[in-house]
Residue, then its C-alpha position, 0 to 999 in steps of 0.5 A: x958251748x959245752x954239753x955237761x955228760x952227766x945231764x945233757x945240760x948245754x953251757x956256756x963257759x961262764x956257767x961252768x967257772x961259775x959252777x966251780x968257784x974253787x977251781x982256778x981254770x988256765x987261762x986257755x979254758x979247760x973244761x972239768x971233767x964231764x964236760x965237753x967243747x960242743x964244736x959248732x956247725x953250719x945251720x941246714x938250709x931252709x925256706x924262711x917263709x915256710x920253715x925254721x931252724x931250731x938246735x937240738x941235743x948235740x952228737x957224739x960224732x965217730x971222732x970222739x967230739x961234740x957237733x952241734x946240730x939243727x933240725x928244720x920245723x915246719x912253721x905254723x899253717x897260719x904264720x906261712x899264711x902271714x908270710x906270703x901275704x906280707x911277702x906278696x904286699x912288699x912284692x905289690x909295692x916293688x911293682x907298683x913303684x917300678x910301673x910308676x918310674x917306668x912310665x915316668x922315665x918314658x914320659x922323660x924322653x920327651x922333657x916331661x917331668x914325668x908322666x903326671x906332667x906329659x898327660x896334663x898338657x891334654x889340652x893343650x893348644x900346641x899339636x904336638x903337646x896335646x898329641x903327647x898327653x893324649x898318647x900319655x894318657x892311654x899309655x898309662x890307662x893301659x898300663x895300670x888296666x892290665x896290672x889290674x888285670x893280672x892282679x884280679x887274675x892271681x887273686x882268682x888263681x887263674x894266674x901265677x904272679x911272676x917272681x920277679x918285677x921285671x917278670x910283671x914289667x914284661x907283661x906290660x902294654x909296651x911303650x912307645x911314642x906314635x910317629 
């Protein structure tokens, strides 16, 4: 791109042969006078969920060129709003699916298919299989009853979600097969 001196406008290359259809430019593009190369920078960091970047005037830097520059805005109240509650309903979903494979994986330690399959055998007539669905059975109850828990907790702002799955995982009745 290229900062046009004599309006500020910024074009591009093709603007400008297209604005000088007499002139033959040299292969390696020369910009005609009054014009000049903007050399590009790094975008400032930012937080894509409550902010955005947007490029402003170029400046005349002490080396006698053209920097592009950017500068941070804050995004609207309500589309931050937006934001935190689709980052929140993917964060949820992430959750639920790794309480979900948790318990399946431990029901897997005993070759159930999965913990669907360990709480069906809840009457079944062999001890040891009844025994299992019955522990399965709490387990789950258990698990899912505190998840809702804290979710009914950061929704009355008496808790902080942790950031991470593993973080809500940690807060989970833990799992372990009776002796």
């Amino acid at each position: 791109m290229y900062i046009n001196t004599s309006n500020s406008q910024i074009v591009s290359e093709q603007e400008i042969r297209q604005a000088f259809p007499d002139i033959s430019f040299p292969a390696v593009f020369v910009p005609p006078e009054g014009y000049f190369y903007i050399f590009p920078t790094p975008k400032p960091a930012f937080n894509e969920d409550t902010q955005y970047v947007r490029e402003i005037a170029p400046e005349l830097t002490g080396l006698g060129h053209y920097e592009q520059r950017f500068e941070v805005v804050a995004l609207p109240a309500e589309v931050v709003a937006e934001n935190a509650a689709a980052k929140y309903a993917a964060f949820q979903v992430q959750v639920v699916d790794a309480i979900q494979a948790r318990l399946d994986n431990f029901a897997k330690t005993r070759n159930y298919q999965g913990i669907i399959s360990a709480c069906s055998y809840v009457n079944s007539s062999v001890p040891r299989f009844a025994a299992d669905a019955a522990y399965c059975v709490s387990a789950r109850d258990n698990t899912w009853d505190t998840l809702h828990t804290l979710l009914a907790e950061v929704q009355a702002e008496t808790r902080v979600i942790p950031e991470t799955v593993q973080g809500v995982l940690d807060l989970l009745p833990t799992l372990a097969w009776p002796v």
